[in-house]
C-alpha positions as CSV (number, residue, x, y, z in Angstrom):
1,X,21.2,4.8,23.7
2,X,21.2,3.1,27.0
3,X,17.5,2.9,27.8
4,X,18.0,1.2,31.2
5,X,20.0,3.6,32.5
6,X,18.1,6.9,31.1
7,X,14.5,4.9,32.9
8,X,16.8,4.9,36.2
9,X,18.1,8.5,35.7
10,X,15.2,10.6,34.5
11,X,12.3,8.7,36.3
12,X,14.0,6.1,38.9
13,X,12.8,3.2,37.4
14,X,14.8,0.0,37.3
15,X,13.9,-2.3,34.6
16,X,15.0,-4.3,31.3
17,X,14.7,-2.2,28.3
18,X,14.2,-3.9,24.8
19,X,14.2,-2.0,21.7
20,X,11.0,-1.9,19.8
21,X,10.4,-0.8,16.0
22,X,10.0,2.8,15.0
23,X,11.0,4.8,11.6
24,X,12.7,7.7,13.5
25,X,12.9,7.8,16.8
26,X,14.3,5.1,19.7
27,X,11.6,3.2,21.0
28,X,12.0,0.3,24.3
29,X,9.8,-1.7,26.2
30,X,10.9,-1.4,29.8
31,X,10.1,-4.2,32.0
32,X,10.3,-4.0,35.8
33,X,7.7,-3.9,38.8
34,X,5.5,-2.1,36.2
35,X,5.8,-2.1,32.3
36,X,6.6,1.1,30.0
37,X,7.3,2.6,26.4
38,X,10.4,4.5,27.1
39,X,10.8,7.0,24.0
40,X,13.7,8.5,22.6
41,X,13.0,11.1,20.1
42,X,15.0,11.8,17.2
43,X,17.6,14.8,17.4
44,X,16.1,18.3,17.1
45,X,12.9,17.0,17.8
46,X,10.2,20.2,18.5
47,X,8.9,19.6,22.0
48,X,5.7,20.6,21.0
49,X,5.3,18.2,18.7
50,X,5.4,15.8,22.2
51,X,3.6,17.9,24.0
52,X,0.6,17.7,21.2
53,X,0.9,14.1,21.9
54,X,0.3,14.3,25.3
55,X,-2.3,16.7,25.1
56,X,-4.3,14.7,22.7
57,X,-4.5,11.5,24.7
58,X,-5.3,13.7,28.2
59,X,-7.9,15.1,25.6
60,X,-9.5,11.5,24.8
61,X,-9.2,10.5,28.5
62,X,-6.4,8.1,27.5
63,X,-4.7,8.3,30.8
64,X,-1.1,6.9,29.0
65,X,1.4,8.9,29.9
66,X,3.9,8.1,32.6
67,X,5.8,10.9,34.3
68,X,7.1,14.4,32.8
69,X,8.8,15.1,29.3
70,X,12.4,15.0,30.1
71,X,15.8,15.8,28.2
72,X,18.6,13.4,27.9
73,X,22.0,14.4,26.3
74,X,19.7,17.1,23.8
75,X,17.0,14.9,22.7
76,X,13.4,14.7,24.3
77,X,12.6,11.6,26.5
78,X,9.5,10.8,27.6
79,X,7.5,7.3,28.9
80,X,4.3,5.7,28.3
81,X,2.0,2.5,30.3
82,X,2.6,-0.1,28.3
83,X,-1.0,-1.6,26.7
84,X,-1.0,-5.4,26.7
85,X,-2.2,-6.9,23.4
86,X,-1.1,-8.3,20.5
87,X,-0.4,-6.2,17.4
88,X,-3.2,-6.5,14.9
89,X,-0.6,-7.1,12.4
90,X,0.6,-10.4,14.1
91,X,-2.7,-11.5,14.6
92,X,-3.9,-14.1,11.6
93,X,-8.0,-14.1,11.8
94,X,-9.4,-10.9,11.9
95,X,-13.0,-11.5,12.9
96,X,-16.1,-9.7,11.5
97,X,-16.6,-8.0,14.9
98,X,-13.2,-7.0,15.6
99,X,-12.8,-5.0,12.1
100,X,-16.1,-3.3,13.1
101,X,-14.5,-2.7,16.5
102,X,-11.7,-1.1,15.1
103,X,-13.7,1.2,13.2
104,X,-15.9,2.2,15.6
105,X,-13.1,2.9,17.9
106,X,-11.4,5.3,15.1
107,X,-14.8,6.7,15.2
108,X,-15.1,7.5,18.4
109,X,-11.8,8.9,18.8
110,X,-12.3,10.9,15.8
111,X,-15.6,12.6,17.3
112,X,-13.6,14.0,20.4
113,X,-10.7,14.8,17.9
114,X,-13.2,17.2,16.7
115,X,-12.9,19.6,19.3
116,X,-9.1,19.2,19.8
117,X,-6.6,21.8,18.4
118,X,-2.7,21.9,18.5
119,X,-0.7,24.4,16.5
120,X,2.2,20.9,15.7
121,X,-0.8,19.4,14.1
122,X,-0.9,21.8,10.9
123,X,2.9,21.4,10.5
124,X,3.9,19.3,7.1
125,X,3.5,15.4,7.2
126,X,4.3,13.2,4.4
127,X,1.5,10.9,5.3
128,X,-1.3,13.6,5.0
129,X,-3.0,12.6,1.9
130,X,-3.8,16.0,1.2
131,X,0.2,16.2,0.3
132,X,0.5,13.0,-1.2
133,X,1.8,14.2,-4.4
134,X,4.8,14.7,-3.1
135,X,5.2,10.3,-4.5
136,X,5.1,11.7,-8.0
137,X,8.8,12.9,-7.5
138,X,10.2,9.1,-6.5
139,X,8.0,6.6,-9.2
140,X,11.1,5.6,-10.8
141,X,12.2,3.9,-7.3
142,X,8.8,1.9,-7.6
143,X,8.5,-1.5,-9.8
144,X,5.0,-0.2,-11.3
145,X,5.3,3.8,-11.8
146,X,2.2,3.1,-13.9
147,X,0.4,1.9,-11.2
148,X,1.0,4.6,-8.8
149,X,0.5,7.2,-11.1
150,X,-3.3,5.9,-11.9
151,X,-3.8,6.2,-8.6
152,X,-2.7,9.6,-7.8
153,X,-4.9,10.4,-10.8
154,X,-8.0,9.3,-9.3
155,X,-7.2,11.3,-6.0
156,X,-10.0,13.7,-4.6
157,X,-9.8,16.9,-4.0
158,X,-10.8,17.2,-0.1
159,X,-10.2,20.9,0.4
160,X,-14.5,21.0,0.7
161,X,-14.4,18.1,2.9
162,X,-14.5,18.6,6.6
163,X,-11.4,18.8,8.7
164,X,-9.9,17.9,12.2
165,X,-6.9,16.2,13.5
166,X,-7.1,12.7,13.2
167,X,-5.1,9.8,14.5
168,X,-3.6,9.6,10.9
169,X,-1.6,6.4,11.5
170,X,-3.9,2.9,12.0
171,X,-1.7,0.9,10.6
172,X,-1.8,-2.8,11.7
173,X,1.7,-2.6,13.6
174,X,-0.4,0.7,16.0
175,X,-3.3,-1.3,16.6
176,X,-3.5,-4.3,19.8
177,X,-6.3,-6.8,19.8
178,X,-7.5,-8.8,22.9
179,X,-9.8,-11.3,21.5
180,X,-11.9,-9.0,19.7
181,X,-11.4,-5.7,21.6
182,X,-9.0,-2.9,20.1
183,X,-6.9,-0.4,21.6
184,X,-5.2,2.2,19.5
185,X,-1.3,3.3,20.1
186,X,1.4,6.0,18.6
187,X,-0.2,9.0,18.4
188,X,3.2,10.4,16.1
189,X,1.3,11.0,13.1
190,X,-1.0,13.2,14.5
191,X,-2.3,16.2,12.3
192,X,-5.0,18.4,10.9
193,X,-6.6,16.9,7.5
194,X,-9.9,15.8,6.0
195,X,-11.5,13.3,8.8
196,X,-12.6,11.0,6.2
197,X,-8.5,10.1,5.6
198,X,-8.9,8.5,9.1
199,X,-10.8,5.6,8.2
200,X,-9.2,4.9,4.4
201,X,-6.2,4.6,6.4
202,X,-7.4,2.0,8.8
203,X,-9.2,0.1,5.4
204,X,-5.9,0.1,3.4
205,X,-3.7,-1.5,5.9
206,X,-6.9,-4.0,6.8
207,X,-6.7,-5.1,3.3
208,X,-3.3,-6.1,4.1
209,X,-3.5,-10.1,3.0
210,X,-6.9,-10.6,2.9
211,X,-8.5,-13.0,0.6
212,X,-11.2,-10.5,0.1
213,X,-10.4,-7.1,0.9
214,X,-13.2,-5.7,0.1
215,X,-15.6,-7.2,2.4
216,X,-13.0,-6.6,5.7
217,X,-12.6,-3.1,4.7
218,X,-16.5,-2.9,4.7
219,X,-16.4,-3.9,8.4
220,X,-14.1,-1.3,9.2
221,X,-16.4,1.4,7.5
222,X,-19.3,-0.1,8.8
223,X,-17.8,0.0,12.4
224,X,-17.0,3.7,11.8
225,X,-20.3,4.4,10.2
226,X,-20.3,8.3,10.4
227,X,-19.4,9.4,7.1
228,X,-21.4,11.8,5.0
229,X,-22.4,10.6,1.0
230,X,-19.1,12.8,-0.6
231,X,-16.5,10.8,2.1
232,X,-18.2,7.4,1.7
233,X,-17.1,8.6,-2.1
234,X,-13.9,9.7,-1.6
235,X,-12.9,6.1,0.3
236,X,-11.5,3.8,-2.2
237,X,-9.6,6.0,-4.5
238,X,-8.1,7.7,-0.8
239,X,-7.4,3.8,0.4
240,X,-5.4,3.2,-3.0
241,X,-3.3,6.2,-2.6
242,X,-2.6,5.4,1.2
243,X,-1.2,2.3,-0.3
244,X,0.7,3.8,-2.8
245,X,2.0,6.7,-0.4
246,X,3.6,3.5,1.7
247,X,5.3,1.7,-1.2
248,X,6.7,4.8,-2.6
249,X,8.1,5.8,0.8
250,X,9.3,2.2,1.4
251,X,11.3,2.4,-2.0
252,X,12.2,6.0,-1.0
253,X,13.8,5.1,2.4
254,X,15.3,1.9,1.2
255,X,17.3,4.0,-1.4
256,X,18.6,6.3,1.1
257,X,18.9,4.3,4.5
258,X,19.3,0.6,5.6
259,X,16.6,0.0,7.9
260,X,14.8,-3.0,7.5
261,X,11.7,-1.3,9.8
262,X,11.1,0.7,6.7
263,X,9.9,-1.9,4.4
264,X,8.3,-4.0,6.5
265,X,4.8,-3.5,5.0
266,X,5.9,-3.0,1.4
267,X,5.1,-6.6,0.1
268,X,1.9,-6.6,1.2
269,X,1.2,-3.4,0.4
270,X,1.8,-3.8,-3.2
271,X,0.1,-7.2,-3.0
272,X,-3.1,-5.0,-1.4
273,X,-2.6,-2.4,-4.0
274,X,-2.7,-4.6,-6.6
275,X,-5.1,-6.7,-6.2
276,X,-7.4,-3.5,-5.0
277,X,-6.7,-1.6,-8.3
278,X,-8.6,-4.5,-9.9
279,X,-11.5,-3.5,-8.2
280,X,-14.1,-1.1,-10.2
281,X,-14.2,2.2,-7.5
282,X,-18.4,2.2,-8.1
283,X,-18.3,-1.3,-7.2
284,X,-16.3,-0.3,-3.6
285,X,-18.5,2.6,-3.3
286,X,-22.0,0.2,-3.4
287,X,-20.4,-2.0,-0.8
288,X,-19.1,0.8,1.3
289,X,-22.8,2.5,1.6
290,X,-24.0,0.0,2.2
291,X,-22.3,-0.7,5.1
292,X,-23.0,2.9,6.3
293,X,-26.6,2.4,6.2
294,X,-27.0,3.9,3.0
295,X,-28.9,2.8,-0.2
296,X,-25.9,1.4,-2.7
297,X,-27.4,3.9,-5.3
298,X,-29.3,6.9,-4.4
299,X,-31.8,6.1,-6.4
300,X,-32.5,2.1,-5.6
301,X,-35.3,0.3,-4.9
302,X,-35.4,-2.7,-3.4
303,X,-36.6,-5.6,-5.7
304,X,-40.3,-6.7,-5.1
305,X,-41.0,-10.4,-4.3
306,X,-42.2,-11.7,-6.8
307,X,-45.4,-14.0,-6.2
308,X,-44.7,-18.1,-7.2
309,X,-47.4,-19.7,-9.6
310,X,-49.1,-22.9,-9.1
């Protein structure tokens, strides 16, 4: 597609366009007097699914889009400001107060989520945890079937767990840092699940090559802090199987399309899953209420001081 001329066409914009990553759709960077995210989406893609887009970030008072939804030889165009930043994901040291940043951003986000509503949102997503099973069918593609099967095994049931559309997609490639602010971007996985999905999402891609997983991912809950004794719970075992839902799609896509974009988590991911799975879950869960605020056992008590003899 020629981005540069469909920016002039739909939107009179002159500018340079440079392709960007993205799994289905055409994504470019335009640069000119002022900087945008000129997207393409994929053939017979549902307007509203754009639309819930839109309406989502004017529902967060993220004032991102640029210009109308437009159409451009049957497929849906549409433009975004560009965010300055650098991807989390190309960023080495990830600093105490930015994980907690980032979680108390997903936080935030997530509490005027709450009151949003868009009928695209309760369509089928293969991301949505809730459907992760769908992974069984493709273990043979994976070089540990084992390993994935454990942790589908250890999944929770959420249907009791509260619900609302979440960002659904944290990954470190949708995440820009300045220094040790966040800003969140690609709102294309939105959908209706249980809220505490949001935050296992964000942990499993921090644990991305981390020396010690555990403790960044702690920063992240920390940061997001609102999470009720069942969800802080339900985290680890959901973080493993967000990990395992992207190296069985990586293995998936790889055996039916050449696209390096697809795979370009999977080595870390299995090196996260891994070295995660070695992990004891009630050890994770300690460490996780903790960070929440709350005692590591429901029933501890702190140790007394005990008095030194002269």
């Amino acid at each position: 597609m020629d981005a540069t001329r469909i920016a002039r066409e739909l939107y009179g914009i002159e500018a340079v366009a440079t392709r960007l990553n993205g799994e289905f759709d055409d994504n470019f960077h335009l640069l000119g007097q002022k900087q945008y995210i000129l997207k393409i989406m994929r053939e017979g893609c549902d307007r509203g699914f754009v639309e819930m887009q839109c309406a989502a970030m004017e529902h967060l008072g993220y004032a991102r889009v640029a210009g109308g939804i437009r159409e451009y030889q049957g497929r849906i165009v549409w433009m975004l400001h560009w965010l300055p930043g650098k991807l989390l994901a190309d960023t080495k040291y990830h600093s105490k107060r930015l994980l907690r940043n980032y979680g108390q951003l997903l936080s935030s986000m997530d509490r005027k989520l709450a009151t949003f509503g868009h009928l695209s949102a309760h369509k089928g997503l293969k991301w949505d945890l809730e459907r992760a099973f769908w992974i069984r069918e493709h273990l043979h593609l994976t070089p540990d079937p084992e390993l994935i099967e454990r942790v589908v095994g250890m999944a929770p049931d959420l249907s009791k767990f509260r619900h609302s559309v979440i960002h659904g997609d944290g990954n470190d490639h949708n995440v820009l840092v300045n220094g040790d602010d966040v800003a969140i971007i690609d709102f294309g996985d939105l959908h209706y699940t249980a809220t505490v999905c949001e935050p296992a999402i964000a942990c499993a891609y921090t644990a991305l090559n981390k020396k010690d997983p555990l403790a960044a991912m702690a920063q992240v809950v920390g940061g997001y802090h609102d999470l009720e004794e069942r969800e802080i719970a339900a985290l680890f075992p959901l973080i493993l199987l967000r990990l395992a839902v992207s190296v069985v799609n990586s293995a998936h896509l790889k055996a039916t399309k050449d696209d390096p974009y697809t795979a370009i988590s999977e080595k870390p991911a299995w090196e996260a899953l891994r070295a995660l799975s070695k992990i004891h879950p009630r050890l994770a869960n300690y460490v996780f209420r903790q960070a929440c605020g709350w005692k590591p056992l429901p029933d501890w008590v702190a140790p007394k001081a005990v008095p030194v003899m002269d």
